[in-house]
N, C-alpha and C positions, 0 to 999 in steps of 0.2 A: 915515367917508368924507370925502374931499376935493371931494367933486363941490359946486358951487353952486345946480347946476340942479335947482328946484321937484320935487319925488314927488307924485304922484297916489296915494300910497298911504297908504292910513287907519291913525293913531297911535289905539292906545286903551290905557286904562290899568286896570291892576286887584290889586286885594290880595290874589285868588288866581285859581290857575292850575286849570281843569278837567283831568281825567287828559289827553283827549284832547288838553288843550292844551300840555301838558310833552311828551308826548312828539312834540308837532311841534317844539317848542324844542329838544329833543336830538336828533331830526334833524337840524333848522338848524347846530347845532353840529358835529356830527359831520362834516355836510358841509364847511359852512367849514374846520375843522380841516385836511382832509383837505389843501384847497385849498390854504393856506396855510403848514401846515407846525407849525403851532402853534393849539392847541384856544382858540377864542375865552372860554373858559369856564373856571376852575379848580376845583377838586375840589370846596371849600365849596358855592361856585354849586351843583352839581350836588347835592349832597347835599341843599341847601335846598328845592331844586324837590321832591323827593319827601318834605317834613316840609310838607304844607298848613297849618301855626299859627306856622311860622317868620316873624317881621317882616318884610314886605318889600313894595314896590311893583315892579310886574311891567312895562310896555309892551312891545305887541307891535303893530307894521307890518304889516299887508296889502294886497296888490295888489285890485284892483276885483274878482277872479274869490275872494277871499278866502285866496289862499296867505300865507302863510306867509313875508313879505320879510324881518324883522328882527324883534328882540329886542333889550331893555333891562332889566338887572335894578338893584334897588336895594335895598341892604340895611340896612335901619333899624333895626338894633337897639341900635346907638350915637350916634344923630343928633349932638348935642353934639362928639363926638372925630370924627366923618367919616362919612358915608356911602358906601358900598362901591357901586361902581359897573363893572357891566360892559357890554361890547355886542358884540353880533355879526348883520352882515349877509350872506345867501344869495349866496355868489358869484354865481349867475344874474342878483340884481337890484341889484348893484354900480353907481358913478359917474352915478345917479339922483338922488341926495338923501336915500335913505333913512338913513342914517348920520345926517347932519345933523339931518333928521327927528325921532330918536330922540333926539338931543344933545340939541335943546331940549326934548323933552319930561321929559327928564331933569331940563335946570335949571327946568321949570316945575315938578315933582312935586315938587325938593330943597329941605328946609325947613333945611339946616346946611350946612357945609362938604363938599364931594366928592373923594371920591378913588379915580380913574378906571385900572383898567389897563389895559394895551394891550400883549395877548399877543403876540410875534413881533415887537413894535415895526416897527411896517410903516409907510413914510411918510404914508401917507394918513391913521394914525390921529394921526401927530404932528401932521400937517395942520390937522387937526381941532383936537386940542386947542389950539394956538395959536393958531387964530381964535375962540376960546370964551375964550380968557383962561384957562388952565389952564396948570400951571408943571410942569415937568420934576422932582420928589421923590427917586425911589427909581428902583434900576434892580436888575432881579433875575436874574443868569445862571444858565444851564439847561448846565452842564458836564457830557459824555459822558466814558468810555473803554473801551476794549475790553476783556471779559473772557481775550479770549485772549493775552493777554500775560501775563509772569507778576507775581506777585503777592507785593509783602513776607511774611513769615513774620508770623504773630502773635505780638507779645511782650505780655502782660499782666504789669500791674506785679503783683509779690509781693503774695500775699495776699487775690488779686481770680482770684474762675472767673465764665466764663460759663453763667447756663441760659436757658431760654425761657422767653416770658412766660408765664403761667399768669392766662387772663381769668376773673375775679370773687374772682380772690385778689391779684393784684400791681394793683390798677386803682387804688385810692387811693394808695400807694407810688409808682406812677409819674408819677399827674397833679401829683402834690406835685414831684416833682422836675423833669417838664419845665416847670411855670409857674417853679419856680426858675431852671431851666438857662435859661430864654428868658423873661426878665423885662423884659429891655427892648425884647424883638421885637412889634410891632405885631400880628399874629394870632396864633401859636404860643403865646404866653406866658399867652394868655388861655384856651386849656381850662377847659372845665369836664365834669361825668360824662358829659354829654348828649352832648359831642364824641367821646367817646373811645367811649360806648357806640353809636351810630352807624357806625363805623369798624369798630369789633370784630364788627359785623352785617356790613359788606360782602363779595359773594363772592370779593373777591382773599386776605379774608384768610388770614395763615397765621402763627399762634404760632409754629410754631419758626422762622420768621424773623424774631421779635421777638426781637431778644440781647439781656439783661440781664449787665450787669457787677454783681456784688455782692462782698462783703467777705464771706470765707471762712469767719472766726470768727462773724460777728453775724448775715450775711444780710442784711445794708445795703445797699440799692440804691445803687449808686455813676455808672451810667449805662449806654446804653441806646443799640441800632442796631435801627431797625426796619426791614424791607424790605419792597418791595413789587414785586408781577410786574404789567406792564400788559400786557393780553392782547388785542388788539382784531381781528374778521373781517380779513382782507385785509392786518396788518400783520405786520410782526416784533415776537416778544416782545421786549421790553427789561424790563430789572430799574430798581430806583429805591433810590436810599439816602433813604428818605420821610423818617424824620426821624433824629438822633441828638444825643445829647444827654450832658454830664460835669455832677455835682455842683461846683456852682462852689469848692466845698473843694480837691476833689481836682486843678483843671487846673494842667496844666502836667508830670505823670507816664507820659505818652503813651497815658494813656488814650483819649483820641480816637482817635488812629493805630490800636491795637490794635482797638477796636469797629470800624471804618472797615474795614479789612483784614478782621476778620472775618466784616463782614455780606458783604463782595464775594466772601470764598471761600464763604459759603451760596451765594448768588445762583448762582455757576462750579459748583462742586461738586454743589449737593444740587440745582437746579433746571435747571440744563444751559443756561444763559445764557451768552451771548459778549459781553453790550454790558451797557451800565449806563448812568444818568445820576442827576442832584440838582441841586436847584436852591440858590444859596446867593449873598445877596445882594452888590452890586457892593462897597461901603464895609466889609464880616466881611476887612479883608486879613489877617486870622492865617487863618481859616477857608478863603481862598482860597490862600492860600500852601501849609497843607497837603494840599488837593486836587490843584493843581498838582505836586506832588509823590509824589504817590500814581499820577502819570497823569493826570489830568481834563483834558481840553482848554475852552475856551469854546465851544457850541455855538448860543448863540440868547441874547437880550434879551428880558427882560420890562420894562416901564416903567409903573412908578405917576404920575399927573399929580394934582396938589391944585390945588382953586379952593374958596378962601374961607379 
């Protein structure tokens, strides 16, 4: 938040979260989200709150009557390369200081460099971070298109069929290959079993919409469109191209396009979706060019900010 003016409301800090206290945080979230148009929170965050041994420093804002004003998470499990930093304040108790609040408590808890997002890039958060000394990094676009358009044919290159994933037989095949595919990506590239088995527990999941491209003769994983349905009370379903990923051997044979098109005819087809999005950073211009072209519009900014 932008606001300057003093909160009367209590910062406290803690390395874990009581049940009852997550799920007032994903309230919070949920509500903000709602507000704004973009979930203060991203997937990890969320996942971390319900693993109680995951590294992490928590603060949480309350009003004098004890609700529930804000949240701050901080993720130490890499202190050295960044600390993972998110925040999210209760629209109700907005342009008080609580934001602010939570900022400093942030850089009092931070023992390394930060780096801060700011879902929905909302001015107030850029606010913020520029009067805290924090630099404008990464920017991550969130690109929509409608399912009801039509949709490329799928061409796979000779040689290459698609199956479904198959969880506790393709799980080391695939972590290997997406730490490969995303070796230089800041989170993705870093999987490890504990991520993927996490994920594979979640109730959205759904194996056959994890596409595997593999090599016909050998059964070579060659690359990978996993999707995902987001299903929330009171919204529209929308589908997700969560992650996808090519053997960096192989790019450049359209195997992208082919996996691309085909998780989008899952989603159309087998789940009866109209819409879709993915998120894919602003500087990927190949990766932007062919979503562009597949349809994707820009629909929303994400922005990383680093201090230190």
């Amino acid at each position: 938040m932008s606001s300057t003016e003093p909160t009367a409301d209590r910062v406290a800090r803690a390395d874990r979260l009581a049940p009852v206290e997550v799920a007032e945080v994903l309230a919070l979230a949920r509500t903000a989200g709602d507000a704004d148009g973009a979930d203060p929170l991203d997937e990890h965050v969320l996942l971390r709150l319900r693993e109680p041994e995951a590294p992490a420093v928590h603060l949480t804002a309350r009003a004098t009557d004890g609700t529930l004003t804000g949240y701050a998470h901080l993720d130490t499990t890499n202190p050295a390369t960044g600390i993972g930093v998110e925040l999210a304040v209760h629209p109700t108790f907005r342009r008080r200081g609580t934001g602010r609040a939570l900022a400093r408590g942030v850089l009092a808890a931070a023992a390394g460099p930060l780096r801060a997002w700011a879902h929905g890039d909302h001015p107030s958060a850029a606010a913020l971070a520029v009067d805290l000394g924090f630099t404008r990094a990464r920017v991550l676009w969130q690109l929509r298109r409608p399912l009801t358009t039509a949709l490329p044919e799928v061409r796979l290159p000779d040689g290459v069929e698609l199956r479904a994933f198959q969880p506790g037989t393709d799980d080391d095949a695939w972590l290997t290959l997406n730490n490969q595919a995303f070796a230089a990506h800041p989170e993705q590239g870093r999987w490890t079993e504990a991520d993927l088995r996490v994920r594979l527990a979640e109730p959205w999941f759904d194996p056959a919409g994890f596409l595997l491209a593999v090599q016909s003769a050998t059964g070579r994983l060659l690359g990978f469109h996993w999707t995902k349905v987001h299903e929330r009370p009171g919204s529209a379903r929308i589908g997700e191209v969560y992650v996808i990923g090519v053997d960096p051997a192989v790019h450049g044979g359209g195997l992208g396009k082919a996996l691309t098109t085909a998780g989008l005819a899952y989603l159309r087809d087998r789940r009866g979706l109209d819409r879709v999005m993915l998120y894919v950073d602003e500087s990927n211009a190949g990766a932007v060019r062919l979503y562009e072209r597949l349809g994707f519009a820009r629909w929303s900014a994400h922005v990383n900010y680093h201090l230190g």
